[in-house]
Steps between C-alpha positions, in 0.01 A plus 500: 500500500663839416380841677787668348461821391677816380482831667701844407721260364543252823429148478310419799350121598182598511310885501453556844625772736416692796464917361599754662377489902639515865566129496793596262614776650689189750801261422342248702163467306638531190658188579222358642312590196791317242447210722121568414566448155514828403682534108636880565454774751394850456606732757282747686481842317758758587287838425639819313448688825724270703773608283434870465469528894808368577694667205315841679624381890883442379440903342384604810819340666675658240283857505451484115121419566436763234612270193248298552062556502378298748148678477310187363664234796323732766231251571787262554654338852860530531745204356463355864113366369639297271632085540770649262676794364685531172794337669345222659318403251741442286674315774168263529555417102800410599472282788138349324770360200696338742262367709287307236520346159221632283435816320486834689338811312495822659252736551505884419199689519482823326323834436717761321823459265727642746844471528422175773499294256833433475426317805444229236858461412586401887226216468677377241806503645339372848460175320149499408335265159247745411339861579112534548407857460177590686335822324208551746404835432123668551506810308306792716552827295215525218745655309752196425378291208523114446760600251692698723530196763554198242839758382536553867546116527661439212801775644510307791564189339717597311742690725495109659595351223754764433650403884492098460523232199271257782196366338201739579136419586269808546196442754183725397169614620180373350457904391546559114320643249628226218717279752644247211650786279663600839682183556623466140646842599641322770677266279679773276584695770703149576314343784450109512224460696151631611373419867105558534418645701569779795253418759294808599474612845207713570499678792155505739369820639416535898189668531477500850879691498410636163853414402672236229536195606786316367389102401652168384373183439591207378373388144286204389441294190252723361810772441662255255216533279603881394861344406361177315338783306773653364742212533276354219532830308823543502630108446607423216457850319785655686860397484554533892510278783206491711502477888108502740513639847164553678265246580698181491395281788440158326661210306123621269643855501857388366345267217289827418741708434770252271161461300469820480900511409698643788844445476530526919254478757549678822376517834470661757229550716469089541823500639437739730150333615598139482933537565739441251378068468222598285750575200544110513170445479466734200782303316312172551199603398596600208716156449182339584250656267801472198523147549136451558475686156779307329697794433844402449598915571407855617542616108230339393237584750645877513247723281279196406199806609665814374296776248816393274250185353204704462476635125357821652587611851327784556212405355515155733588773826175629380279200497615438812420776616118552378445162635623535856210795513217307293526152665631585894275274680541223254 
């Protein structure tokens, strides 16, 4: 039975891997999560602002704050709210190489084409396999236009791949105006892979404080469905690797998504619930419904449900979609 598959350009034993979380923010549960069965590792996020607010405290030291516009890190802790700084960080690629045998990707996550990015470089030289580049952005000002934010993201990628010859996967929101002419942006712009999607935290509102409330929880199956969407959209018409995150609690919810042709599955908010053992179950449930299938790999159940087979996807989206409404109690 092979579960082989290819991702950014790694050959991993099967498409499985914890995204970024807490759990690997630790040496000790990334191992515990190889012994799992886990087929790479992707980091926890280290955010823009971590960088910029410990480039602006080593100014202060220095008193050359005014080089540098820390205006937009003001609703921002101090680098002391962080697991990791720059440094450490860096120094936890490091030491996550040594301490285990599979795959470890790091993650960057990004909001303006600043001069941070060279940040990239040091991952590269830290020892990681692969950068994920997290572009969470919600745009607030009416007066920025989709355009204006795609070129926005497009800078930022490319100052990355300006700063490190690493293979590069780019993890999006669900929030695009024509999301698949996006991603073959992507590929141009010399990214390898596409990870769908950002998950997005809405905060609550306190009425009895009358103040915001911020609020996370942890996701379901029903989030998957969103991704299956557009996993099926983009499979197969796009020359990119494709990666799920968001939703992904079941062997089900693996076999899903290779049908609907991702390239890596990965998981978080399982792990978290159920400890770092349920990756093993993952893996063998997808063993088990490959062999109960007589499918001799992953490649040929990947995509087998993808909008790549239909002679006319949008008009199939559309079907779809008129009879969801008609025929809802049916």
């Amino acid at each position: 039975m092979n579960l082989t598959t290819n991702y950014l350009g790694l050959q991993l034993k099967h498409p499985l891997m914890p995204g970024a979380s807490p759990l690997t923010n630790r040496l000790a549960s990334i191992r515990e999560l190889e012994d799992a069965g886990a087929a790479a590792i992707v980091l926890a996020s280290l955010f823009e602002e971590q960088v910029r607010i410990t480039q602006t405290e080593r100014l202060k030291i220095e008193n050359r704050l005014a080089e540098t516009d820390a205006s937009n890190d003001a609703f921002f802790e101090g680098s002391d709210a962080y697991a990791f700084g720059p440094d450490e960080y860096l120094e936890h690629i490091y030491r996550a190489k040594v301490a285990v045998d599979i795959p470890i990707i790091a993650s960057l996550n990004a909001r303006t084409p600043t001069t941070w990015v060279d940040f990239a470089r040091s991952v590269q030289q830290a020892g990681a396999d692969a950068i994920e580049l997290n572009l969470y952005f919600l745009p607030t000002d009416p007066d920025l236009s989709a355009g204006a934010i795609e070129g926005r993201m497009l800078e930022i990628i490319t100052a990355v791949r300006e700063n490190s010859s690493l293979p590069l996967a780019v993890k999006l929101s669900p929030f695009f105006s024509s999301l698949p002419n996006f991603v073959e942006r992507l590929q141009h712009a010399g990214v390898q892979g596409v990870v769908l999607f950002n998950r997005f935290y809405q905060p609550d509102i306190n009425v009895r404080f009358r103040e915001v409330a911020p609020k996370l929880e942890l996701s379901d199956s029903s989030e998957l469905l969103l991704r299956l969407r557009w996993l099926a959209i983009l499979s197969g018409r796009v020359p990119l690797d494709l990666a799920v995150t968001g939703g992904v609690h079941s062997p089900n919810d693996v076999i899903k998504s290779i049908l609907a042709g991702a390239h890596g599955v990965q998981v978080v908010s399982a792990l978290l619930r159920y400890g770092p053992q349920h990756m093993r179950s993952l893996v063998n449930g997808l063993k088990s419904y490959l062999e109960e299938h007589h499918f001799r790999s992953l490649d040929a159940l990947r995509g087998q449900l993808n909008l790549a087979n239909s002679p006319n996807p949008e008009a199939y989206e559309r079907a779809n979609y008129v009879h969801s409404l008609l025929f809802w109690d049916r």
